[in-house]
C-alpha positions, 0 to 999 in steps of 0.5 A: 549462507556466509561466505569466507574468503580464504587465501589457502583453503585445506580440506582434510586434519590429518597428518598432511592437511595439518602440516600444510596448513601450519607450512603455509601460513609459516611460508606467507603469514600475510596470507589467511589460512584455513582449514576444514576437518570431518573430526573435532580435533587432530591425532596420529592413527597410533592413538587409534590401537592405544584406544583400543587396549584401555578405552578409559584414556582420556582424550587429553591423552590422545589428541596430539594437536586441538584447534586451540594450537591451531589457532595459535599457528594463524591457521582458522579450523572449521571442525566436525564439518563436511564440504558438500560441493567443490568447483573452481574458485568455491567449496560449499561446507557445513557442520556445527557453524552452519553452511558456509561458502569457502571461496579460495585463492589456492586449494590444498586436498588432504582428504586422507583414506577410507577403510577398504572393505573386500566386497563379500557377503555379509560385511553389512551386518551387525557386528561388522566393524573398520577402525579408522577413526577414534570414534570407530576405535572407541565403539570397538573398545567398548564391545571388547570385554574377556571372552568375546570372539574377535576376527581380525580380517587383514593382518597388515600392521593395523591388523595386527596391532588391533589383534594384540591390543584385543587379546590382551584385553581378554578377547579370544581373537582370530587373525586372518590374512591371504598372504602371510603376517605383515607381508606389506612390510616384512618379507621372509624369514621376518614374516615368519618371526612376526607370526610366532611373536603374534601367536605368543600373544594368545592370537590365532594366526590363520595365513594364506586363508581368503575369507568367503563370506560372514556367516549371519546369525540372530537377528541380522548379527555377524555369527563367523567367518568362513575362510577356506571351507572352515567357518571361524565362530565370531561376535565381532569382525574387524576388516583392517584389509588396507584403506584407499584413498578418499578422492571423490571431491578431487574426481568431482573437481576433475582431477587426473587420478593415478596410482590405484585412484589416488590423486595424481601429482607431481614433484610440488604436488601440484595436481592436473588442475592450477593451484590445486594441491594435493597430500596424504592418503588421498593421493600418489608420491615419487618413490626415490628409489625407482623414481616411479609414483607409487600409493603409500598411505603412511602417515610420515609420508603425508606430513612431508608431503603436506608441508611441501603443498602448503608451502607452494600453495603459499607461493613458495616454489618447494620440489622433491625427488620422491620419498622413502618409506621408514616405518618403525612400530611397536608390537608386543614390546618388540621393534619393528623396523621397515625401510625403502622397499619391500621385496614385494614392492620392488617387485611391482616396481619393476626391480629384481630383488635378493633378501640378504639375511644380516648378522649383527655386532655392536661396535661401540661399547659405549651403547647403553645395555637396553640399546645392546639387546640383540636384535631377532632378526634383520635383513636387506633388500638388495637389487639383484645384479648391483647390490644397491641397498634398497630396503632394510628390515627388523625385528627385535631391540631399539638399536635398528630403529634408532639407526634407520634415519642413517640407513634410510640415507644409505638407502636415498645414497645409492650405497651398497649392502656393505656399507651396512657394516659401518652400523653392525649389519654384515652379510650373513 
């Protein structure tokens, strides 16, 4: 077995393993950086759904950063590998380049999120499927095809993505969901838009249903799902029920877990452990709002995060105050926008909260016409008693979407739901 002595050690090619990686060797290029990755090259998740609408994309077209650009960063990847061992000062990995010793001077954990599957009947068989990664992504898109029979278990945003790109493909497809459509990013009346546009698409939309179990077929293959008494007849299943974050190596080196079993870490996320950093899916952030930590596996979240670990990792001495969540997503050529907290998230928060409904204008004439196109619906979370703007949510045209870097600021500002109307938004 070799050994490689590396002064930055990154575990994990996603989002934040890459930006701490590239953060710490643009910090200190005095130091060697290097990084080790279960996948042979590094992508954002979206690529994942555009897979599964053409499966003939080429890979080119995908993969947004290879080990090539790595390199040309000062950053050395050791892809398609997997580290079997982590103590102090070691981490012992293998992969097509043999077993290797990585000895580290600074650590960063960035080993991202695993696919939550509820612990029901039936989720072994065959024709029971997550989609995480593009090889899971390019094994569902194969199966696609007119008239098979696809439930969707999960109608968060991945869920519901996966659930469009399937029907268009000419799947008959069944969504799923214990709650309500888009619950973690919407609240209603959005919830509710969001379901009609989901219907639109050919997708049958089944909400507040808990699935029960799969129900096994032939042979040991999936044959439905029964959720609420009704047995749904399927060929494929799909749970896109959320991920959890991946902290076994962190709990084997004996970190301190926090919110929901992510890695616990402060505001230069640093872990319990000197010189051990942690990013991404794998661990908690500050929420700026509420100043309290919170779980938030999203994938703008896990590149600031990184790039603050790589730079302390590198010595650098970079702190923030919390984050706010900004999601903007495409579904069925409509714009979805989501800012700072949800009503839900407030509420688990500790924050009472009033949906405020919005009406929109749009004050400058000089907008082209694509920017023009009235949104559907808006609205604002408000706290309830101060009218503090806490989050904002939208479904419709680009407009909101290319204004929610300014609310997003709003929001980290403190102002109040009025200032809204310096953007277009007033109270309805």
């Amino acid at each position: 077995m070799r050994r490689e002595k590396a002064d930055v050690l990154v575990l994990g090619g996603g989002p934040a393993g890459i930006s701490a990686a590239i953060s710490a060797k643009r910090r200190n290029l005095g130091v060697r950086v290097i990084l080790v990755s279960s996948e042979p090259s590094h992508y954002m998740r979206p690529a994942v759904t555009a897979l599964l609408e053409d499966p003939r994309v080429s890979p080119e077209e995908i993969v947004s950063l290879d080990p090539v650009f790595l390199l040309g960063q000062g950053v050395e990847p050791f892809t398609r590998g997997r580290v079997t061992e982590l103590t102090d000062g070691l981490a012992h990995a293998q992969g097509p380049w043999g077993e290797v010793e990585f000895e580290y001077e600074s650590l960063i954990i960035a080993t991202g999120g695993v696919p939550f599957v509820p612990p029901i009947e039936g989720v072994d068989l065959r024709g029971v499927y997550s989609v995480r990664t593009l090889r899971d992504a390019r094994r569902l898109a194969n199966l696609l095809r007119p008239g098979v029979r696809l439930s969707v278990v999960g109608a968060g945003l991945a869920g519901v993505k996966l659930a469009v790109a399937a029907s268009r493909r000419g799947a008959v497809v069944t969504l799923l969901e214990m709650k309500r459509v888009l619950w973690t990013v919407l609240d209603p009346p959005l919830t509710d838009l969001a379901k009609k546009l989901v219907e639109g698409s050919g997708v049958r939309v089944l909400e507040n249903k808990a699935v029960d179990r799969i129900v096994e077929g032939p042979q040991g293959s999936v044959s439905g799902v029964e959720a609420g008494g009704e047995v749904i007849k399927a060929d494929l299943v799909v749970f896109a029920t959320g991920v959890k974050p991946n902290s076994a190596l962190a709990r084997s080196l004996g970190l301190k877990l926090g919110v929901r079993g992510a890695i616990k870490t402060d505001e230069g996320m640093s872990t319990s452990k000197r010189g051990v950093w942690a990013a991404g899916d794998c661990a908690e952030t500050l929420d700026l709002i509420t100043g309290k930590p919170t779980y938030r596996p999203i994938g703008s979240i896990a590149f600031l995060g990184g790039k603050i670990a790589g730079i302390n990792a590198a010595g650098g001495s970079a702190r923030y105050r919390g984050f706010i969540r900004r999601q903007a997503e495409d579904v069925k050529g409509l714009h979805l926008v989501s800012l700072g907290l949800t009503g839900a998230e407030a509420q688990a928060l500790g924050l009472e909260y009033d949906v405020v409904e919005l009406h929109s204008s749009w004050p400058d004439p000089q907008l082209p016409w694509w920017l023009k196109r009235p949104l559907k619906l808006s609205v604002a979370i408000v706290e309830r008693g101060t009218d503090r703007l806490i989050g904002f949510q939208a479904i419709g045209g680009p407009l909101a979407r290319r204004k929610s870097y300014t609310i997003v600021r709003m929001i980290a500002e403190g102002r109040e739901v009025s200032s809204l109307e310096t953007l277009g938004f007033k109270a309805a």
